[in-house]
DSSP file (Angstrom, degrees, kcal/mol; ACC not computed):
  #  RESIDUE AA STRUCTURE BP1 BP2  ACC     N-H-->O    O-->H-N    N-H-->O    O-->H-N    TCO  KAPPA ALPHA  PHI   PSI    X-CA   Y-CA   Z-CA
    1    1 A X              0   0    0      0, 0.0     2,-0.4     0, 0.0     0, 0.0   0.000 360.0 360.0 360.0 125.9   31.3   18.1   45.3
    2    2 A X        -     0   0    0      0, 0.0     2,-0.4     0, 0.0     0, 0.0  -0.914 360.0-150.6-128.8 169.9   32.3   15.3   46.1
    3    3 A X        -     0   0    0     -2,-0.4    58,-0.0    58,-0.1     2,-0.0  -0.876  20.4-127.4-121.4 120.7   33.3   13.2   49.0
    4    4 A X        -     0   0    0     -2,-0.4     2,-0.4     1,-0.1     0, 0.0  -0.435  23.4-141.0 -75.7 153.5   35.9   10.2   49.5
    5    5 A X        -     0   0    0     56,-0.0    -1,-0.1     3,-0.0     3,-0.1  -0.857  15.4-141.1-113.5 116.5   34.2    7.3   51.0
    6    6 A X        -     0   0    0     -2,-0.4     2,-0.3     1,-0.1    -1,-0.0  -0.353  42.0 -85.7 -85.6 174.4   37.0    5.4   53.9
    7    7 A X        -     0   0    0      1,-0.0     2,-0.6     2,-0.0    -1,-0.1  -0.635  43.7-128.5 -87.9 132.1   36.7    1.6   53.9
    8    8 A X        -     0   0    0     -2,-0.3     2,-1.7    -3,-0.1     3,-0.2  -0.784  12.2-128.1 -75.8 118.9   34.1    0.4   56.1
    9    9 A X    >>  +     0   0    0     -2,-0.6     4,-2.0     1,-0.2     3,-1.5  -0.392  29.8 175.7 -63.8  83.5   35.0   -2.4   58.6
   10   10 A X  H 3> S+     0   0    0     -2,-1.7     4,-0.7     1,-0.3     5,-0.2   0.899  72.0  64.9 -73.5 -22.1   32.5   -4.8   57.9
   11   11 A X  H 34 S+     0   0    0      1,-0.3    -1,-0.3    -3,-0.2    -2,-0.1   0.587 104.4  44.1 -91.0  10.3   34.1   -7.0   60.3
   12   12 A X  H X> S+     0   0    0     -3,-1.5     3,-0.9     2,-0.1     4,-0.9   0.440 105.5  55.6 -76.0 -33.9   33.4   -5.0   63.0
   13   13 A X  H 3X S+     0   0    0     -4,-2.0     4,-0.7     1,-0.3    -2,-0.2   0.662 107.7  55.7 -78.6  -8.9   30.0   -4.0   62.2
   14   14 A X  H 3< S+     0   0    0     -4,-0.7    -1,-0.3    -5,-0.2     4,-0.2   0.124 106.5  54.1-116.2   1.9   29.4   -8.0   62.2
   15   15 A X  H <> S+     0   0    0     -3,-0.9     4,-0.5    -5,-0.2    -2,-0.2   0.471 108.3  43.5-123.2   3.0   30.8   -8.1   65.6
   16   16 A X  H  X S+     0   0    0     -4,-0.9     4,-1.7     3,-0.1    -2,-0.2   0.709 109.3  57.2-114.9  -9.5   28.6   -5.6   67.1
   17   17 A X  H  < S+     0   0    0     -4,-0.7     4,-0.2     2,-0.2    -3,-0.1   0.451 109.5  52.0 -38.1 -33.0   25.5   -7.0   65.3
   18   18 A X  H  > S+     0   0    0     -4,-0.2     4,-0.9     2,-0.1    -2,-0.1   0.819 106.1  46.4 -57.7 -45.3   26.6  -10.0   67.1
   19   19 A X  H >X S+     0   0    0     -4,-0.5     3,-1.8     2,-0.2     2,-1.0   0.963 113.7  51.0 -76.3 -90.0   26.9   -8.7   70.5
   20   20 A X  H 3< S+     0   0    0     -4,-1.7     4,-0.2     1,-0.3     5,-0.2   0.567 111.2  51.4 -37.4 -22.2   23.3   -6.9   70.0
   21   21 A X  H >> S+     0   0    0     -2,-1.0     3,-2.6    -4,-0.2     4,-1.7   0.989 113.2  40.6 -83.3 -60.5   22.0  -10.3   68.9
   22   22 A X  H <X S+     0   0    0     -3,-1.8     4,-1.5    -4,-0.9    -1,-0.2   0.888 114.9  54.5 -48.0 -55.8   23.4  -12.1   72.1
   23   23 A X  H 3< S+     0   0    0     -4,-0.7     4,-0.3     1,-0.2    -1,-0.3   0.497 111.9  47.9 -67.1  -1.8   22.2   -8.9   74.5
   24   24 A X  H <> S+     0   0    0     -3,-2.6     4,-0.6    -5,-0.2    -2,-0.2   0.649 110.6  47.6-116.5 -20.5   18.7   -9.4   73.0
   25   25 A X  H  < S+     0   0    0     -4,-1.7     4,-0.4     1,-0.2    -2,-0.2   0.860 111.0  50.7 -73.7 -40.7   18.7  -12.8   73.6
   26   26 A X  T >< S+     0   0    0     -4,-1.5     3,-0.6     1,-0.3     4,-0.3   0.664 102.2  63.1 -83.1 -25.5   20.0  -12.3   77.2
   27   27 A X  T 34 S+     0   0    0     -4,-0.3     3,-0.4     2,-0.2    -1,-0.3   0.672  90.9  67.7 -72.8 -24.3   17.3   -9.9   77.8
   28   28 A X  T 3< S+     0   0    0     -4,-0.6    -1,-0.2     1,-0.3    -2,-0.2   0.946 103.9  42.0 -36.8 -53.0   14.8  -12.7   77.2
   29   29 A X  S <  S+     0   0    0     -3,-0.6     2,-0.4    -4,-0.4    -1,-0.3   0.418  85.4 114.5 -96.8 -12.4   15.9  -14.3   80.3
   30   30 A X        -     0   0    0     -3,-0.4     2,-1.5    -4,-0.3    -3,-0.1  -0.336  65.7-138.5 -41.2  78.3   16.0  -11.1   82.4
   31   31 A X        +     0   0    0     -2,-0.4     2,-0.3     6,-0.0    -1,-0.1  -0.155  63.0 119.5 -73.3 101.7   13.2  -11.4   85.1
   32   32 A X  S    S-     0   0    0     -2,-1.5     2,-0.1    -5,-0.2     3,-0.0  -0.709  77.0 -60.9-131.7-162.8   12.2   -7.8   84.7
   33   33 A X     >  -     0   0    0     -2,-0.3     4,-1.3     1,-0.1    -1,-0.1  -0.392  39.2-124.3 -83.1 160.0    8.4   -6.7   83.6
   34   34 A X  H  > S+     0   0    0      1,-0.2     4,-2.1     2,-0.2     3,-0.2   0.989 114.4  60.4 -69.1 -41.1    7.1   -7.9   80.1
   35   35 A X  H  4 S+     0   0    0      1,-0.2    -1,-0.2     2,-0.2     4,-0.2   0.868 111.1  34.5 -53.3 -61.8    6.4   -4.0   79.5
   36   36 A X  H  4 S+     0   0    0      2,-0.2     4,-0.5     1,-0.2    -1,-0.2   0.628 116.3  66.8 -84.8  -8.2   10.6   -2.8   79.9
   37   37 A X  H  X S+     0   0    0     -4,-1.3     4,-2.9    -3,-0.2     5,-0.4   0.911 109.0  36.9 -57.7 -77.1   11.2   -6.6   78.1
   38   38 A X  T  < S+     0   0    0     -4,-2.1     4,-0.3     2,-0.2    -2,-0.2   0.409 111.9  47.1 -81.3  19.3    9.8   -5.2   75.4
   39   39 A X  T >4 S+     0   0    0     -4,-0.2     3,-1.9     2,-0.2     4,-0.5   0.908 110.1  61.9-107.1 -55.9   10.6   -1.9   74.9
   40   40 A X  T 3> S+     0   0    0     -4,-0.5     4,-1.9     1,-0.3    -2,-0.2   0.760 105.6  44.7 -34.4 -38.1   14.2   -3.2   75.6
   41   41 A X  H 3X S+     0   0    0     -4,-2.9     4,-2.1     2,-0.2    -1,-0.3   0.844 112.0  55.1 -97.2 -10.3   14.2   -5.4   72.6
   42   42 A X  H X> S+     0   0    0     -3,-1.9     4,-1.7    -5,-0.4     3,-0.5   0.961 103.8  53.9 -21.6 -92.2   12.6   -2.5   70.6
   43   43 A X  H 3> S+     0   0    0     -4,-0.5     4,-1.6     1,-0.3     3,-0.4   0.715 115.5  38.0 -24.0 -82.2   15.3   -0.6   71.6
   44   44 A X  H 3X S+     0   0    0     -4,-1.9     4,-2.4     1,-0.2    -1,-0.3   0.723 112.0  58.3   4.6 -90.6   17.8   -3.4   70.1
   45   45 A X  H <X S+     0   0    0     -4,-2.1     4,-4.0    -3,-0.5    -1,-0.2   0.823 107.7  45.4  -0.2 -82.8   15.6   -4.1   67.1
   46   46 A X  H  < S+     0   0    0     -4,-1.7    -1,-0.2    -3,-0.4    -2,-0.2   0.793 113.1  48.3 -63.0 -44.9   15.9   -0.6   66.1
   47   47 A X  H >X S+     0   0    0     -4,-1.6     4,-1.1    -5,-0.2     3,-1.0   0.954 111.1  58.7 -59.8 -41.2   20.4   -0.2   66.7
   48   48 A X  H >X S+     0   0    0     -4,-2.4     4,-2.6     1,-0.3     3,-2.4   1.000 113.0  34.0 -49.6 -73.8   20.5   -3.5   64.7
   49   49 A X  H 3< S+     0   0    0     -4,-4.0    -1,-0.3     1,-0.3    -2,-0.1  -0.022 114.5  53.5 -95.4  51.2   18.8   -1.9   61.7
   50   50 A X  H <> S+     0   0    0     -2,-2.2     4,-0.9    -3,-1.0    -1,-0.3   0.147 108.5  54.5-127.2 -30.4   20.0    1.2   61.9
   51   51 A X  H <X>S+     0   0    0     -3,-2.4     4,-2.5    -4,-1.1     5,-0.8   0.876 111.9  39.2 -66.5 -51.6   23.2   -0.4   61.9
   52   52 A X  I  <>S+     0   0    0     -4,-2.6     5,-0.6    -5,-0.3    -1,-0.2   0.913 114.4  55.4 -72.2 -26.7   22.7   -2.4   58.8
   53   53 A X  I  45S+     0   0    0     -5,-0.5     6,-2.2     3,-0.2     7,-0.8   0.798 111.4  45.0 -82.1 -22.0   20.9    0.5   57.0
   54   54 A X  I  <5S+     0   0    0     -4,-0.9     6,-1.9     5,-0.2     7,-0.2   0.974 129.9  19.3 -80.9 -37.5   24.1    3.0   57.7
   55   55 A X  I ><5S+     0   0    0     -4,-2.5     3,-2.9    -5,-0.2     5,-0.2   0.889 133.6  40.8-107.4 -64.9   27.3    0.7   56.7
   56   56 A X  I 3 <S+     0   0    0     -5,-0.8    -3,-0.2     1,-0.4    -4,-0.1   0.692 124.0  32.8 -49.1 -43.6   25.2   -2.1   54.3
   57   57 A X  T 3 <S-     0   0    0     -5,-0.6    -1,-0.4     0, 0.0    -2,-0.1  -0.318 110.7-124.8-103.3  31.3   22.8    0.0   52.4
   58   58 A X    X   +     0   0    0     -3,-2.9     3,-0.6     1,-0.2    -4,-0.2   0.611  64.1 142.7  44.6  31.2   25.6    2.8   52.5
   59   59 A X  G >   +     0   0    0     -6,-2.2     3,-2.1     1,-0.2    -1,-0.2   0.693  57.7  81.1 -71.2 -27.1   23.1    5.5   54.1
   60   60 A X  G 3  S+     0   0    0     -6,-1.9    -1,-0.2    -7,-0.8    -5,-0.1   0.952 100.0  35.8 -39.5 -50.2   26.4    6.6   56.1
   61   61 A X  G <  S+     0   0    0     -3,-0.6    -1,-0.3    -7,-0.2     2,-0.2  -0.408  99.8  97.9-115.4  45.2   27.4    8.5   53.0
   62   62 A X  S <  S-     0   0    0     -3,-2.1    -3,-0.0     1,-0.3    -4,-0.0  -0.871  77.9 -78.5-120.8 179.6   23.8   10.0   51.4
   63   63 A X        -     0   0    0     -2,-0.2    -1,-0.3     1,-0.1     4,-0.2   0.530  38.4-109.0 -47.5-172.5   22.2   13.1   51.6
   64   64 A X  S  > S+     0   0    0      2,-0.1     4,-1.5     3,-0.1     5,-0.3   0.583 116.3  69.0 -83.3 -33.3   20.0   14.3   54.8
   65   65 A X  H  > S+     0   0    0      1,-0.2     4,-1.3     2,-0.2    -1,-0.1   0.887 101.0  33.8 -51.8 -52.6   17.3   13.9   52.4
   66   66 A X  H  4 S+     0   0    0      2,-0.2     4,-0.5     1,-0.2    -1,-0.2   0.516 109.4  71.5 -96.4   4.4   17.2   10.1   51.9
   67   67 A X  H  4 S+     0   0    0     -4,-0.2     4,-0.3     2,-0.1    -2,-0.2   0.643 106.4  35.1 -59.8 -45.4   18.2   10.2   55.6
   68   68 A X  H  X S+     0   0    0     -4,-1.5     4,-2.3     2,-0.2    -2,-0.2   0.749 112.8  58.6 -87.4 -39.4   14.4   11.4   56.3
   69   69 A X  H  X S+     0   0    0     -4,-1.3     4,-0.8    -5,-0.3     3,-0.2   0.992 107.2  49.5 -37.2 -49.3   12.8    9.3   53.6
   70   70 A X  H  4 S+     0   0    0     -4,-0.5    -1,-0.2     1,-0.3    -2,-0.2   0.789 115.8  42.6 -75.6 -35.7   14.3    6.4   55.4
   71   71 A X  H >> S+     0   0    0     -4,-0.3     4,-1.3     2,-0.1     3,-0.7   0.837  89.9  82.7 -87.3 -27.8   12.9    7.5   58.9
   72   72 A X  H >X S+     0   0    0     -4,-2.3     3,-2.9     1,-0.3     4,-0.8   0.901  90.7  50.0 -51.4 -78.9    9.4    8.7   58.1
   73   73 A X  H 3X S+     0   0    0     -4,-0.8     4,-1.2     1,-0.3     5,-0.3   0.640 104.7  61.8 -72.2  11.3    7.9    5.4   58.2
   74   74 A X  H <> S+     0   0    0     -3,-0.7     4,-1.5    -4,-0.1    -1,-0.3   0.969 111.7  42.8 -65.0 -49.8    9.6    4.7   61.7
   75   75 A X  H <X S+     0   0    0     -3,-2.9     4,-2.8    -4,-1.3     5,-0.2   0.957 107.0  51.2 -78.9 -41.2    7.9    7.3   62.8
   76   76 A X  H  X>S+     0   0    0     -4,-0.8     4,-6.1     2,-0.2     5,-0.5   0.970 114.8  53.1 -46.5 -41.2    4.3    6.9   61.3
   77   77 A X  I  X>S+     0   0    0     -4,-1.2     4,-2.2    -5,-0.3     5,-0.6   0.892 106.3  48.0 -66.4 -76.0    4.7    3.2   62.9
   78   78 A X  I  X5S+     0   0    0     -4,-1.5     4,-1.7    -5,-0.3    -1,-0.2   0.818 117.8  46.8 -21.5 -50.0    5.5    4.4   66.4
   79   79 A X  I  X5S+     0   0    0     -4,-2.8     4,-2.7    -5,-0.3    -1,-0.2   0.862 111.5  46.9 -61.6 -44.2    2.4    6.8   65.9
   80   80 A X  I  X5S+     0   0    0     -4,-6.1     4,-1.7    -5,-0.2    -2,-0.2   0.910 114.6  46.8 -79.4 -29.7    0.2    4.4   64.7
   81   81 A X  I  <<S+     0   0    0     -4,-2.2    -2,-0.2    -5,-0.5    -3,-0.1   0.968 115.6  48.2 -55.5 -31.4    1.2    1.7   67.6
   82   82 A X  H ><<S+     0   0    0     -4,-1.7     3,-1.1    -5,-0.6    -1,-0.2   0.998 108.1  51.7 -59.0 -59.1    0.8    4.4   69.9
   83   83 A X  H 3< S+     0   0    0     -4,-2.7     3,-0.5     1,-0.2     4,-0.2   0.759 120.7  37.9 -39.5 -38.5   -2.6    5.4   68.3
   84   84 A X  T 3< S+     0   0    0     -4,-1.7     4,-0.5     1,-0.2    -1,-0.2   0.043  89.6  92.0-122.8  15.9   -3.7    1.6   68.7
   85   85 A X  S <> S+     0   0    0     -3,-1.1     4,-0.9     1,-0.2    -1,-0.2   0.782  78.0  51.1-103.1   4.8   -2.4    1.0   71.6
   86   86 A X  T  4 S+     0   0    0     -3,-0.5    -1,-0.2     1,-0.2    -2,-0.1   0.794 110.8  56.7 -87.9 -21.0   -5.3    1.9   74.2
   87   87 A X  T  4 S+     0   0    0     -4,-0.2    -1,-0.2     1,-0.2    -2,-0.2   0.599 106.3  53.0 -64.2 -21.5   -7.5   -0.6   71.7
   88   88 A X  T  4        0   0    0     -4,-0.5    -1,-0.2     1,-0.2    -2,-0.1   0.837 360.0 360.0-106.9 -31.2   -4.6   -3.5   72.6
   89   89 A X     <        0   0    0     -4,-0.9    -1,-0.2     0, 0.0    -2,-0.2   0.497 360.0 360.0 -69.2 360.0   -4.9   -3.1   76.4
């Protein structure tokens, strides 16, 4: 089975990569606590390349399969920072 693939709008996807880029930038300057600084540009980080992996590297349109390949090692890193993270404090 297969599935037709619509035209992606790249130039939209470059304009909300833009904005994230701008909002991460603006968070910089933010006086809030270093701790919700950085989880905020985590947060970002993480839309940004989720973004780029779904429309650039065409993950929009694979399986569920390479969808979970793709994710495990997010998670193992989150697990090991977490694991390491009473050692950092």
């Amino acid at each position: 089975m297969t599935t037709a693939h619509t035209e992606t709008n790249y130039i939209g996807v470059f304009w909300w990569l833009s904005g994230l880029t701008i909002l991460e930038i603006a968070v910089i300057y933010v006086p809030m606590a270093r701790l919700i600084v950085v989880i905020l540009l985590i947060g970002l980080a993480l839309s940004k390349a989720v973004l780029v992996a779904m429309y650039f590297m065409h993950l929009k349109f694979e399986r569920v399969t390479l969808g979970m390949i793709a994710l495990t090692p997010l998670i193992l890193c989150v697990f090991l920072i977490l694991m390491l993270l009473p050692d950092i404090t």
